[in-house]
C-alpha positions in Angstrom: 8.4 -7.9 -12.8 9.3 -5.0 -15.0 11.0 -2.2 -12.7 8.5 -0.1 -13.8 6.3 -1.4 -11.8 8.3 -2.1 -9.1 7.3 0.8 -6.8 7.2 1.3 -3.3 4.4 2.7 -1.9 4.4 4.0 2.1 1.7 2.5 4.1 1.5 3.2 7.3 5.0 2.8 8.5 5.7 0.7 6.3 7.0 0.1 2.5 5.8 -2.8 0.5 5.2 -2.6 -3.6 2.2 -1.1 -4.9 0.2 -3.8 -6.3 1.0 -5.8 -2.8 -2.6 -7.4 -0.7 -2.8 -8.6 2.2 -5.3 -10.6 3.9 -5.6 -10.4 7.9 -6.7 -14.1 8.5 -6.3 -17.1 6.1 -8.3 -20.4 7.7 -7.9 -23.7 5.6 -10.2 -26.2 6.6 -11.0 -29.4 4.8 -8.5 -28.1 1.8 -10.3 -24.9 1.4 -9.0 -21.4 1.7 -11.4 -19.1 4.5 -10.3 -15.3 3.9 -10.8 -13.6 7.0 -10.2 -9.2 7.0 -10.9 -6.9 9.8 -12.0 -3.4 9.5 -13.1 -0.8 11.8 -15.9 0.4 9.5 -19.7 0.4 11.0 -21.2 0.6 7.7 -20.7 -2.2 5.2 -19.0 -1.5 2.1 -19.6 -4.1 -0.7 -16.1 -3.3 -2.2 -14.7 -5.2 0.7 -15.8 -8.9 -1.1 -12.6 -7.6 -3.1 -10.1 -7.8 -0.6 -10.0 -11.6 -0.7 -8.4 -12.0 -4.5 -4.9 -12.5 -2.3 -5.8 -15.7 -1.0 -6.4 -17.4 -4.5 -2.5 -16.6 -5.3 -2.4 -20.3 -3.3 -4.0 -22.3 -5.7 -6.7 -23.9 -3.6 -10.1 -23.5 -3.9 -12.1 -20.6 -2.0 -14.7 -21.1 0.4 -17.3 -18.5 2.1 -15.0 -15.5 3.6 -15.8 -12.7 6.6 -15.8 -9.3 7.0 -15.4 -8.6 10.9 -16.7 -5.4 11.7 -18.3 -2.8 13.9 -21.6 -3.4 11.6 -24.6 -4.4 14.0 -25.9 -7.2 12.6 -24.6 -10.1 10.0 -25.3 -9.2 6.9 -23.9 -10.6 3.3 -21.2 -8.5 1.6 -21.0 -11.1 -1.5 -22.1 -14.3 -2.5 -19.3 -15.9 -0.6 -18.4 -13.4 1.6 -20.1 -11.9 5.4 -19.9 -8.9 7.5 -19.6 -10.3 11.1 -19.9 -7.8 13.5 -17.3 -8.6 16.3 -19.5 -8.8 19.0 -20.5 -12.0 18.2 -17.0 -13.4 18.3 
């Protein structure tokens, strides 16, 4: 990667490169990949189907992913992804 854009962003406490995801929870079942984020966030924000683009870096295929959140009801995000209010967990 060019050094250009090699830069470190703070986040948090932490410093990790700029163009660095991460995904909270990765479940494979039956050679699928299962993205699984957590947020804090009552309302559900359809930008959030984006945070799973991380977990197709391993070259598997991607099944249905979750959003678990404060939100009061399941309700879809994406095509392939739910918002999963953590009470029913």
């Amino acid at each position: 990667m060019a050094a250009d854009r090699c830069h470190l962003v703070q986040t948090g406490r932490f410093l990790q490169p700029h163009w660095w995801r991460e995904v909270d929870f990765l479940f494979v079942l039956d050679g699928r990949v299962h993205p699984v984020e957590v947020k804090k966030g009552v309302t559900v924000r359809r930008d959030w189907a984006g945070l799973f683009h991380p977990a197709d870096r391993l070259g598997l295929p991607r099944g249905p992913g979750a959003v678990v959140c404060l939100c009061g009801e399941p309700l879809p995000v994406a095509s392939d992804v739910q918002a999963v209010p953590v009470g029913l967990l």
